[in-house]
Biopython code that builds the backbone (N, CA, C, O; Angstrom):
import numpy as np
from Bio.PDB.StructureBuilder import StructureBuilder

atoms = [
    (1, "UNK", "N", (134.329, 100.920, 94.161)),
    (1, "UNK", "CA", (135.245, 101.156, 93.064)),
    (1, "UNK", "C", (135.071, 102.607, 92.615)),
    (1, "UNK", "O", (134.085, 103.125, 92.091)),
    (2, "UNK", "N", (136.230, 103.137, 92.931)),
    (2, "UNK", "CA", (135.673, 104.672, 92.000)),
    (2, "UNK", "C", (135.535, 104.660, 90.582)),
    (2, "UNK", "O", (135.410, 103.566, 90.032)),
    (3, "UNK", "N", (135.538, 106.003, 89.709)),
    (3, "UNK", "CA", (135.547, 106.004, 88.547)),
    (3, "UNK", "C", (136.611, 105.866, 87.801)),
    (3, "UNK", "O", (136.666, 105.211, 86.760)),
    (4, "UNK", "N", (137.636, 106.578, 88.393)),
    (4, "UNK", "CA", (138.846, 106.030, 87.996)),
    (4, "UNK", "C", (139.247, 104.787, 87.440)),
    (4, "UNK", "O", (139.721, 104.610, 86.317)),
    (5, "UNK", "N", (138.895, 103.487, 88.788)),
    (5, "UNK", "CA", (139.368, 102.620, 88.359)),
    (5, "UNK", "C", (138.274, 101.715, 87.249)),
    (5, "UNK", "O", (138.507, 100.747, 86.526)),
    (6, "UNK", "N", (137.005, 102.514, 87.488)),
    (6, "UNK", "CA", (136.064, 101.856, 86.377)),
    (6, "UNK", "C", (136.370, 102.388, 85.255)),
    (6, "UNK", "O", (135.786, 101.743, 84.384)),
    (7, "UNK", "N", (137.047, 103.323, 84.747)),
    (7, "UNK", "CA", (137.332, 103.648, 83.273)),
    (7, "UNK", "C", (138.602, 103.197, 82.856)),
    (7, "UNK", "O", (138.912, 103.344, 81.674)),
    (8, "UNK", "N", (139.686, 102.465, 83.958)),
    (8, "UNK", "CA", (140.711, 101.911, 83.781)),
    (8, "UNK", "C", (140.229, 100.335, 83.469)),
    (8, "UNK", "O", (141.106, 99.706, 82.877)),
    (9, "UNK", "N", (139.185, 99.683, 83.710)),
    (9, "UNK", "CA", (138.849, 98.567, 83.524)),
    (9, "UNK", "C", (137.903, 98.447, 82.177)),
    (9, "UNK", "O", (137.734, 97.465, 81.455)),
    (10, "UNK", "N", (137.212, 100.077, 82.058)),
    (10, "UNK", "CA", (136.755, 99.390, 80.680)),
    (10, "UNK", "C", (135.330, 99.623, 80.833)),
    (10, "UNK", "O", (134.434, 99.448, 80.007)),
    (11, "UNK", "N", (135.254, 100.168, 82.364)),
    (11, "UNK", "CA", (133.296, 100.400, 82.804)),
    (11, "UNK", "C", (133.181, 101.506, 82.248)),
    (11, "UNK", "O", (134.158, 102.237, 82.087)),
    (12, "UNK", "N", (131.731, 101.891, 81.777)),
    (12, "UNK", "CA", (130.718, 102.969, 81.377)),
    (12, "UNK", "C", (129.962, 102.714, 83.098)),
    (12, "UNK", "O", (129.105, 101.857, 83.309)),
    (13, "UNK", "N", (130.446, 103.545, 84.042)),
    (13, "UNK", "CA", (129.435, 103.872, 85.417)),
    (13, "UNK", "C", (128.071, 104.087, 84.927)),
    (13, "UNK", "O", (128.004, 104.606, 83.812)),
    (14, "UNK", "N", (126.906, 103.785, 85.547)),
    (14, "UNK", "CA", (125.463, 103.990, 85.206)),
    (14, "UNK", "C", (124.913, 105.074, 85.063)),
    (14, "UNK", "O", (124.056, 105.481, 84.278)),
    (15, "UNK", "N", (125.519, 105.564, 85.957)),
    (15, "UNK", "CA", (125.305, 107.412, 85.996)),
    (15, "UNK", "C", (125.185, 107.823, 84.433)),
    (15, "UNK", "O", (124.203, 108.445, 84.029)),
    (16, "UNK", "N", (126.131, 107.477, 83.676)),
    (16, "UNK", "CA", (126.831, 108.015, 82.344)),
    (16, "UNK", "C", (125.446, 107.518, 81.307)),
    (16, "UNK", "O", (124.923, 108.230, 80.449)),
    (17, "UNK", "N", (125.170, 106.528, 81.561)),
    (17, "UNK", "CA", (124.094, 106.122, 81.198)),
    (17, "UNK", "C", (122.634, 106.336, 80.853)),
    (17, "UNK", "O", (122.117, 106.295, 79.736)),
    (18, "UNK", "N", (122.062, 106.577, 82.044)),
    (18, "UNK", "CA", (120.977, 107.322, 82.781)),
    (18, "UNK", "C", (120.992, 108.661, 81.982)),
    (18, "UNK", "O", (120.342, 109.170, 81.068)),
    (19, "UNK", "N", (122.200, 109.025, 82.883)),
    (19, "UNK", "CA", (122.096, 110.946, 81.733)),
    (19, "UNK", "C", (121.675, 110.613, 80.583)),
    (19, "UNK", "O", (120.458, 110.654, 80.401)),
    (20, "UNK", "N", (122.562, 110.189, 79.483)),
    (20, "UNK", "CA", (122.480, 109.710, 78.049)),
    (20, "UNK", "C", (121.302, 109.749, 77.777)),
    (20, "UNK", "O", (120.896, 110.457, 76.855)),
    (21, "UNK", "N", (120.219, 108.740, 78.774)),
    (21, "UNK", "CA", (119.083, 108.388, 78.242)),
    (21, "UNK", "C", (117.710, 109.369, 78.743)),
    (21, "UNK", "O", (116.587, 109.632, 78.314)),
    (22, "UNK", "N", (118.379, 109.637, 79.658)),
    (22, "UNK", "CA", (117.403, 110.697, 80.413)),
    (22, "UNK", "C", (117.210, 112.179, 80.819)),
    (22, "UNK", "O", (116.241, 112.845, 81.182)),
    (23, "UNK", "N", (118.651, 112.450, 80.592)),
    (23, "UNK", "CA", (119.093, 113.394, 80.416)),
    (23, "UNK", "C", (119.956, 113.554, 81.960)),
    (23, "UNK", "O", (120.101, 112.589, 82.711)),
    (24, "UNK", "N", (120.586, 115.202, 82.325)),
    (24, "UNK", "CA", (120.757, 115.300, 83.301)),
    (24, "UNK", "C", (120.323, 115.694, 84.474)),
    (24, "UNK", "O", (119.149, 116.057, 84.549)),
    (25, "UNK", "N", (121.008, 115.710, 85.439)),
    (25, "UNK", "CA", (119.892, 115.841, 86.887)),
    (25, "UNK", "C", (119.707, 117.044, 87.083)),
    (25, "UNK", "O", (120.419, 118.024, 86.864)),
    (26, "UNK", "N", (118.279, 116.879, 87.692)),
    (26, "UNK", "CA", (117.214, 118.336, 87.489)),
    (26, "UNK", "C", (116.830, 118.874, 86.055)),
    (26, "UNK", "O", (116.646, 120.056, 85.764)),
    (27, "UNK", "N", (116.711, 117.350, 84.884)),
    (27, "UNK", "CA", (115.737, 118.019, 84.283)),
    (27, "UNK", "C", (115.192, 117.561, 84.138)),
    (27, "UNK", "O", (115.513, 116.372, 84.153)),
    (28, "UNK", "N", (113.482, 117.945, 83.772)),
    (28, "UNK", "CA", (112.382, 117.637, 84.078)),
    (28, "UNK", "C", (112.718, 116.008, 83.499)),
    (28, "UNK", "O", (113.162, 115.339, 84.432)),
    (29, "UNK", "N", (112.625, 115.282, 82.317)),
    (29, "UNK", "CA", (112.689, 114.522, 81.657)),
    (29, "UNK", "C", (113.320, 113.951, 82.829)),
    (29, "UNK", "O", (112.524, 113.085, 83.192)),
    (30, "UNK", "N", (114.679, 113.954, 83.927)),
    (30, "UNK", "CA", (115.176, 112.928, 84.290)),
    (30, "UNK", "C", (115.091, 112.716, 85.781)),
    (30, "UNK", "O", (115.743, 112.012, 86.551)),
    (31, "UNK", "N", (113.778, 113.796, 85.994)),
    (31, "UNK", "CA", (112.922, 114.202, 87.278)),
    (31, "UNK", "C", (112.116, 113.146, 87.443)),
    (31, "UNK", "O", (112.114, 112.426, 88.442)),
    (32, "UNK", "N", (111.141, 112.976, 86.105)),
    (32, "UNK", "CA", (110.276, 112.046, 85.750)),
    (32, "UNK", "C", (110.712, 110.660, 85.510)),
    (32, "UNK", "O", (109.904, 109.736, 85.415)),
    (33, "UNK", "N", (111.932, 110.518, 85.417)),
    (33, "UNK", "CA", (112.512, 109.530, 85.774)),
    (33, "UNK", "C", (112.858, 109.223, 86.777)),
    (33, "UNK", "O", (113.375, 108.118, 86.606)),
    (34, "UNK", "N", (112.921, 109.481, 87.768)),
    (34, "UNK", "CA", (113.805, 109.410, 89.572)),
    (34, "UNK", "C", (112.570, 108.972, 89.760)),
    (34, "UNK", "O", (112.409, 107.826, 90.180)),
    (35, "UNK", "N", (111.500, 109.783, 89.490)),
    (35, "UNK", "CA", (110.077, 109.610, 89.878)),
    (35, "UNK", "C", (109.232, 108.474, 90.002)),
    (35, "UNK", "O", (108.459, 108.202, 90.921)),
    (36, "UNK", "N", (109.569, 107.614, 88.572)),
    (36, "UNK", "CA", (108.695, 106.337, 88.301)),
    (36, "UNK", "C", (109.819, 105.510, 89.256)),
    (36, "UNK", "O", (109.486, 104.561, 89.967)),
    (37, "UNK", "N", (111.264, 106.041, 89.155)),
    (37, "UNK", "CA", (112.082, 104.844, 90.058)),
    (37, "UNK", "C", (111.762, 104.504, 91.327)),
    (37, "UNK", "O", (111.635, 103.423, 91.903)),
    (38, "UNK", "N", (111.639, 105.835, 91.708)),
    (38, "UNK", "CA", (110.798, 105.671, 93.142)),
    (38, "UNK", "C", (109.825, 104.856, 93.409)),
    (38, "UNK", "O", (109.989, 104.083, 94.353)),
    (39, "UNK", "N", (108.365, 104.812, 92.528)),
    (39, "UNK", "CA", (107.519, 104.414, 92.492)),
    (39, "UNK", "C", (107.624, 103.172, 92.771)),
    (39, "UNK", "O", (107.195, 102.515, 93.720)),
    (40, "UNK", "N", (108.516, 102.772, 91.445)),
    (40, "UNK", "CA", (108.850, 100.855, 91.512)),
    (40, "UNK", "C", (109.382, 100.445, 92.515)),
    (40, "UNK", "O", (109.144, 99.280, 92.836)),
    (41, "UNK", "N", (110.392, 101.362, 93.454)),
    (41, "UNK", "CA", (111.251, 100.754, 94.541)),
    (41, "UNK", "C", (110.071, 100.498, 95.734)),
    (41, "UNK", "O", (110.094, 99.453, 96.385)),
    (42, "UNK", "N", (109.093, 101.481, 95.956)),
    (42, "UNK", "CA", (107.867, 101.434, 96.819)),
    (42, "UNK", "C", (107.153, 100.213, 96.419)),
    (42, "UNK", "O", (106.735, 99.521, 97.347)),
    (43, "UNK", "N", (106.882, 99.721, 94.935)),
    (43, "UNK", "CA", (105.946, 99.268, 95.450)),
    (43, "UNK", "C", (106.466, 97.584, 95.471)),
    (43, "UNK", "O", (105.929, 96.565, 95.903)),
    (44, "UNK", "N", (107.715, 97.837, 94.814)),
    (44, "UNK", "CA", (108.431, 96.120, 95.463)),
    (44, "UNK", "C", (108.705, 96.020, 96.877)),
    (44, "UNK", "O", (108.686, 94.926, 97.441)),
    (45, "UNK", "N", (108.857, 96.671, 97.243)),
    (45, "UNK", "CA", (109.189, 96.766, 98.644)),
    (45, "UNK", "C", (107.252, 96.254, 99.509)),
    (45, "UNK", "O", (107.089, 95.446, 100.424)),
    (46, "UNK", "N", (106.351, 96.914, 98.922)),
    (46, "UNK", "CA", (104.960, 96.523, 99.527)),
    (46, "UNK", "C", (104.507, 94.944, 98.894)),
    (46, "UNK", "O", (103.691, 94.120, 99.307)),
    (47, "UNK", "N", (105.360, 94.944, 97.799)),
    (47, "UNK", "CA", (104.727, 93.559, 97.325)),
    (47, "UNK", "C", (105.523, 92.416, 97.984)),
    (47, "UNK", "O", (105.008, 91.298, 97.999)),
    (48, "UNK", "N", (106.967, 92.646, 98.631)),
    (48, "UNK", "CA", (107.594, 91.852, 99.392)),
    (48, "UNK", "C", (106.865, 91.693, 101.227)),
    (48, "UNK", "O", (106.529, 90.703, 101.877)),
    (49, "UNK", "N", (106.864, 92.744, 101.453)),
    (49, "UNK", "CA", (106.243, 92.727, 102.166)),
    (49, "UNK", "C", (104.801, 91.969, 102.682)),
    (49, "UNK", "O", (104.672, 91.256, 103.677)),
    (50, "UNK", "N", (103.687, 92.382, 101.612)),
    (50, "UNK", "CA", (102.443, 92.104, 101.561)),
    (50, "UNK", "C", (102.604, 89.857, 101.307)),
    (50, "UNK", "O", (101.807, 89.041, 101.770)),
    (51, "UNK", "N", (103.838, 89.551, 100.486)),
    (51, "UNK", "CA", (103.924, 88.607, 100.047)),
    (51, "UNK", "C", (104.628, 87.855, 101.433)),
    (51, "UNK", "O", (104.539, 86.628, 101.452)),
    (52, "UNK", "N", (105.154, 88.361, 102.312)),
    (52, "UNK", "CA", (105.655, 88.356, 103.750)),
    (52, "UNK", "C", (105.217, 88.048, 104.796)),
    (52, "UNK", "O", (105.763, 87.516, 105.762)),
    (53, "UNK", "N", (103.731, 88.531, 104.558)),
    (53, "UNK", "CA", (102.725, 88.951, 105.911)),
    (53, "UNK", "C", (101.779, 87.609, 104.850)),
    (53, "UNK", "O", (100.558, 87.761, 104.811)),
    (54, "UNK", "N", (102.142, 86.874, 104.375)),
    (54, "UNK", "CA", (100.948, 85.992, 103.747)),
    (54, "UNK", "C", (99.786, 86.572, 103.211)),
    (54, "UNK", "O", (98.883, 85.855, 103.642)),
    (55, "UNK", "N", (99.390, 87.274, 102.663)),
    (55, "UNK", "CA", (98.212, 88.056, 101.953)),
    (55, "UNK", "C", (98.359, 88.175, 100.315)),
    (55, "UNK", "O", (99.419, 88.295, 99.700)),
    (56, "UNK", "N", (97.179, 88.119, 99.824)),
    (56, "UNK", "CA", (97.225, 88.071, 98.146)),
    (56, "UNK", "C", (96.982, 89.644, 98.385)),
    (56, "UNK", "O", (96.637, 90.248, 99.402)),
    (57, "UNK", "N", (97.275, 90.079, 97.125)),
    (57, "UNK", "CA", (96.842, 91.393, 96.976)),
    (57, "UNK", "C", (95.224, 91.802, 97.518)),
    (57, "UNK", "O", (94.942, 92.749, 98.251)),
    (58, "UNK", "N", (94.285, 90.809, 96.936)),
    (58, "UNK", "CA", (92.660, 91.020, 97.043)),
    (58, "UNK", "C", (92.657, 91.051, 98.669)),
    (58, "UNK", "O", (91.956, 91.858, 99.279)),
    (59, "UNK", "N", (93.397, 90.219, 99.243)),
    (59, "UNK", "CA", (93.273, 90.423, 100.970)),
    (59, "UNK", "C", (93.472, 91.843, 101.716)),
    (59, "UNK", "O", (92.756, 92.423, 102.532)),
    (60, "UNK", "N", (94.863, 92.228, 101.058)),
    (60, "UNK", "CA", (95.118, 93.382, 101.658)),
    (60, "UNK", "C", (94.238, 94.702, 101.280)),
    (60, "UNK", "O", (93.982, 95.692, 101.965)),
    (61, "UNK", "N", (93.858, 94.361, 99.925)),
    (61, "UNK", "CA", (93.056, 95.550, 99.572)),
    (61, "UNK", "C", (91.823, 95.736, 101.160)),
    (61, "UNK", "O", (91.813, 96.603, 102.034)),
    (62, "UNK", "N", (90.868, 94.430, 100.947)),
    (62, "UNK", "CA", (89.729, 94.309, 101.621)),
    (62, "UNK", "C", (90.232, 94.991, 103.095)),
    (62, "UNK", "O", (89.437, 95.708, 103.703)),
    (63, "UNK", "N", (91.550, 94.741, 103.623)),
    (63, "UNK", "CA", (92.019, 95.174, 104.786)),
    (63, "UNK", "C", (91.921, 96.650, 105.007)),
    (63, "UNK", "O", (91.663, 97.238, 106.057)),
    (64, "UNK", "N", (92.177, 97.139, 103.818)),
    (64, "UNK", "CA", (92.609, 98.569, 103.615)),
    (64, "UNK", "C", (91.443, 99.742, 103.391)),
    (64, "UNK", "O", (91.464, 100.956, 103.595)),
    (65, "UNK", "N", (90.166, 98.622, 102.756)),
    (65, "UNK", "CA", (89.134, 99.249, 102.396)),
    (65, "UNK", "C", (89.543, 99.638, 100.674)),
    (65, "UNK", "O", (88.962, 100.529, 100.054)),
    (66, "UNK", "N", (90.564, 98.841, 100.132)),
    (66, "UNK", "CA", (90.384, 99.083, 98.944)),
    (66, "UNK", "C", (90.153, 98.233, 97.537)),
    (66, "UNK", "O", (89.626, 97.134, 97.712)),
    (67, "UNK", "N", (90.429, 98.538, 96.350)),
    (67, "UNK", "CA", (90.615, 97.394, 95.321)),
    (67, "UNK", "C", (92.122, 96.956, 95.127)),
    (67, "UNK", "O", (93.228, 97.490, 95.219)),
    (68, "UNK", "N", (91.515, 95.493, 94.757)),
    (68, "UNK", "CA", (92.334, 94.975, 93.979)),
    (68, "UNK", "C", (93.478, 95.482, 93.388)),
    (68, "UNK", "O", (94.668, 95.484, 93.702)),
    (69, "UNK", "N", (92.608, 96.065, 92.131)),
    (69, "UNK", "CA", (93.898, 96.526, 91.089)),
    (69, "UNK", "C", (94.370, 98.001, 91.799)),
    (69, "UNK", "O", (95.472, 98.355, 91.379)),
    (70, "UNK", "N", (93.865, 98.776, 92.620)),
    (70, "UNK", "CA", (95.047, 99.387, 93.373)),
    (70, "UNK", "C", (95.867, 99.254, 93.613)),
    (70, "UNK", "O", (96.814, 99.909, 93.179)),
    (71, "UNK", "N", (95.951, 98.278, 94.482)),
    (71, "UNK", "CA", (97.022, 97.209, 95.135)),
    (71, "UNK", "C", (98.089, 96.646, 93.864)),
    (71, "UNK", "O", (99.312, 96.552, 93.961)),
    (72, "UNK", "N", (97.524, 96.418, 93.055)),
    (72, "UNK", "CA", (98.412, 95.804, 91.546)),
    (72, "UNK", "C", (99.230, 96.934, 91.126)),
    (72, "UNK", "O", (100.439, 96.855, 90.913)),
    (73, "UNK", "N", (98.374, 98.210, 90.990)),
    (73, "UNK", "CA", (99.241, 99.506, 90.164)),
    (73, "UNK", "C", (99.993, 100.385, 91.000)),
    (73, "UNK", "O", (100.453, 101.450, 90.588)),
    (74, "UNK", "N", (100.129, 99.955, 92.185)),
    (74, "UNK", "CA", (101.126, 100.402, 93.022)),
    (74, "UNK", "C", (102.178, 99.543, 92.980)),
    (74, "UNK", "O", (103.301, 100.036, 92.876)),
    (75, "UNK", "N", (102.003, 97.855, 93.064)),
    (75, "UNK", "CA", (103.000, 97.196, 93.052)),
    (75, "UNK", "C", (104.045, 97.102, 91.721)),
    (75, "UNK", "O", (105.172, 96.631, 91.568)),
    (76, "UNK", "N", (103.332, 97.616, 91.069)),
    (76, "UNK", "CA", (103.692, 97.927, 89.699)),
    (76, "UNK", "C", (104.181, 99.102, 88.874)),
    (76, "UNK", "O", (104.615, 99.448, 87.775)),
    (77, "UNK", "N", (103.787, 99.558, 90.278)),
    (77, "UNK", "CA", (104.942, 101.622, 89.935)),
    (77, "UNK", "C", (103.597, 102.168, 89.166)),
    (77, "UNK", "O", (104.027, 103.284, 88.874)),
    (78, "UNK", "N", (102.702, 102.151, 88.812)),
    (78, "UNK", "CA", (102.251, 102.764, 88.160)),
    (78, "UNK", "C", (101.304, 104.023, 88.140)),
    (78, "UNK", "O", (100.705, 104.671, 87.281)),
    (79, "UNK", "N", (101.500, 104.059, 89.828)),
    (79, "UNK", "CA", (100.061, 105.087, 90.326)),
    (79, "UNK", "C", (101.176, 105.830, 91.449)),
    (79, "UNK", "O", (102.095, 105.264, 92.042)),
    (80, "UNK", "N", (100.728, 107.442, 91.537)),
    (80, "UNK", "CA", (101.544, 107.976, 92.260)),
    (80, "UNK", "C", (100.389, 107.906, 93.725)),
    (80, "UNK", "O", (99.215, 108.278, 93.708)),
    (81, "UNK", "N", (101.035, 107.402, 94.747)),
    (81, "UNK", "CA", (100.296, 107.320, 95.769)),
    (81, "UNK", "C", (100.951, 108.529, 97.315)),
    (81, "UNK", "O", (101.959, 108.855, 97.942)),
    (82, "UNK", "N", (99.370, 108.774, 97.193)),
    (82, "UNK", "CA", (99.715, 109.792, 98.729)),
    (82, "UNK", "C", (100.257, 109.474, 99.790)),
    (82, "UNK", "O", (100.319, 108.254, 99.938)),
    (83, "UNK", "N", (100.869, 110.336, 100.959)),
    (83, "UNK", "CA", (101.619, 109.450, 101.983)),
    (83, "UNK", "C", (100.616, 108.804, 102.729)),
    (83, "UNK", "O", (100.930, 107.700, 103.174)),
    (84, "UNK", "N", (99.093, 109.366, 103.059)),
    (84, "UNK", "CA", (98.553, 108.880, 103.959)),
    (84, "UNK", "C", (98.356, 107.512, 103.481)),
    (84, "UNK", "O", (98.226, 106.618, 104.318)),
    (85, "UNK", "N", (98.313, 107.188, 101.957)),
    (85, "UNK", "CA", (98.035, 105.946, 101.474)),
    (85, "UNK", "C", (98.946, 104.990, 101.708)),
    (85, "UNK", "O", (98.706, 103.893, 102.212)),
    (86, "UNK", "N", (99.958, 105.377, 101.359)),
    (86, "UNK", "CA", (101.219, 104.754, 102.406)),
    (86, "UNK", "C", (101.468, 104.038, 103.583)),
    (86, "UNK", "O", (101.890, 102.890, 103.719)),
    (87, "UNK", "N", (100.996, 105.276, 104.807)),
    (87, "UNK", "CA", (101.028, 104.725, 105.953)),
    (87, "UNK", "C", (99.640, 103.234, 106.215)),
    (87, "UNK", "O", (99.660, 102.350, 107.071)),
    (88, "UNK", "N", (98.678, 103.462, 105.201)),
    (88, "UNK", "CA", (97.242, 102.472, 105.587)),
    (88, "UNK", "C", (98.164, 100.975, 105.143)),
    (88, "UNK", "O", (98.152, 99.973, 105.859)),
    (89, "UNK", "N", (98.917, 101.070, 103.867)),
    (89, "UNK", "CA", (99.586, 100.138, 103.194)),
    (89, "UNK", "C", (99.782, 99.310, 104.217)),
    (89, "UNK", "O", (99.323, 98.203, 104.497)),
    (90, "UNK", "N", (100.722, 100.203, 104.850)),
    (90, "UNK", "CA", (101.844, 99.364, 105.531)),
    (90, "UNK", "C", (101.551, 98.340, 107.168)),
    (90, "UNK", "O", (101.796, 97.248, 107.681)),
    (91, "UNK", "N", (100.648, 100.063, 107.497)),
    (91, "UNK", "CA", (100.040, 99.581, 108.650)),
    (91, "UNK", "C", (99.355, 98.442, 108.690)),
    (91, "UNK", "O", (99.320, 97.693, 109.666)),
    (92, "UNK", "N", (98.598, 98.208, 107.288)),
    (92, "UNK", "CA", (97.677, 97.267, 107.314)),
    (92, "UNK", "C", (98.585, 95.453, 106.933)),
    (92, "UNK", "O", (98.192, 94.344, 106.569)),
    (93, "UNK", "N", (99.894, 96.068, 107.284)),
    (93, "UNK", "CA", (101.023, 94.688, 107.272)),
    (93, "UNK", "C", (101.279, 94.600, 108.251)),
    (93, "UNK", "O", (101.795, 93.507, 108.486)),
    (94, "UNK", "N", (101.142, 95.637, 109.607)),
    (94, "UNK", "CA", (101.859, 95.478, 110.327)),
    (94, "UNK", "C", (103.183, 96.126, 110.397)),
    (94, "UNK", "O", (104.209, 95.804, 110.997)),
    (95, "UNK", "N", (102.901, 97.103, 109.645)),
    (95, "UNK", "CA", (104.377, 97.609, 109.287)),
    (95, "UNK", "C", (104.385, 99.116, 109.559)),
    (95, "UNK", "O", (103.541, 99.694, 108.875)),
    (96, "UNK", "N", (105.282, 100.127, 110.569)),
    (96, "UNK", "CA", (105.698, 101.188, 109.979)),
    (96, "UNK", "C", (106.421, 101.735, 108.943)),
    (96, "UNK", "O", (107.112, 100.964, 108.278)),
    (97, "UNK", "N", (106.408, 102.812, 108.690)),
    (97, "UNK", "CA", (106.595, 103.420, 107.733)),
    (97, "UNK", "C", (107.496, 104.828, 107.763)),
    (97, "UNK", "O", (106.665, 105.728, 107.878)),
    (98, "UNK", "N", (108.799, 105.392, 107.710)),
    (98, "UNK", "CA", (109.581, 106.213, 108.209)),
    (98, "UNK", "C", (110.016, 106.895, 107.243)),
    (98, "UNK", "O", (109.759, 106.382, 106.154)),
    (99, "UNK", "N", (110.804, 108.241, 107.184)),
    (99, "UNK", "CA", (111.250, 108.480, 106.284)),
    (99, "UNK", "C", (112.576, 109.215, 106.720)),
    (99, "UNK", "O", (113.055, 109.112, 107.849)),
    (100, "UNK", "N", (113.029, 109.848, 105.860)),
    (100, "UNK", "CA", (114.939, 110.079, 105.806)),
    (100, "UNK", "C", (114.794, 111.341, 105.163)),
    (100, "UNK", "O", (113.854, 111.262, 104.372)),
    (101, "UNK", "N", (115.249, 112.327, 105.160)),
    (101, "UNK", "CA", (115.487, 113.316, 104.240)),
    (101, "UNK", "C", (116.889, 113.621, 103.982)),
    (101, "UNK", "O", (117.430, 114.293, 104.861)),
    (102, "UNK", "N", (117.626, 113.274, 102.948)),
    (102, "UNK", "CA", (118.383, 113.443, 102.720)),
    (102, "UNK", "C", (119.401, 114.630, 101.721)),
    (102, "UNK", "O", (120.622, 114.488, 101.652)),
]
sb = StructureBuilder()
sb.init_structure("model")
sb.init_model(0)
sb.init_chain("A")
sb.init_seg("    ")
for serial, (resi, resn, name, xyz) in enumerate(atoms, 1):
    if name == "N":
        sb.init_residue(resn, " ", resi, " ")
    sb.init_atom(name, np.array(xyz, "f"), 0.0, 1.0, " ", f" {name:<3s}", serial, name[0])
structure = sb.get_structure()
């Protein structure tokens, strides 16, 4: 649907939103926002995963050589994690790990 027809129906697009609350893109404030989004999209994506491959969090840690609540504050957006930490994640599912630059 473009915008067009979303302002003919009565939509506020999310975009419009986001800015509002975060400001606009490329500034820091809505940098730091893309940022934590990221975070959360990573680490649902490892907790689907990890929840996939049959493993509690405490399993995969031990796999990984790590803790617990690592494993929790990633799944939880809350820790900015390195790529190499990444690739152990995933690997340790069985999983590669790729990226896109867009």
């Amino acid at each position: 649907m473009t915008q067009e027809e979303m302002k003919q129906l009565g939509c506020t697009p999310i975009e419009d939103f986001i800015t509002e609350d975060f400001g606009a893109i490329g500034t820091e404030e809505r940098n730091a926002f893309e940022l934590g989004c990221d975070a959360f999209l990573i680490g649902e994506h490892l907790k689907k995963e990890r929840i996939s491959a049959g493993l509690t969090q405490q399993q995969l840690a031990e796999k990984i050589g790590s803790k617990k609540s690592f494993i929790s504050r990633i799944e939880h957006g809350k820790v900015d994690i390195q790529l190499s930490t990444l690739y152990r994640l995933f690997n340790g599912l069985g999983r590669q790990v790729s990226f896109a630059v867009l």
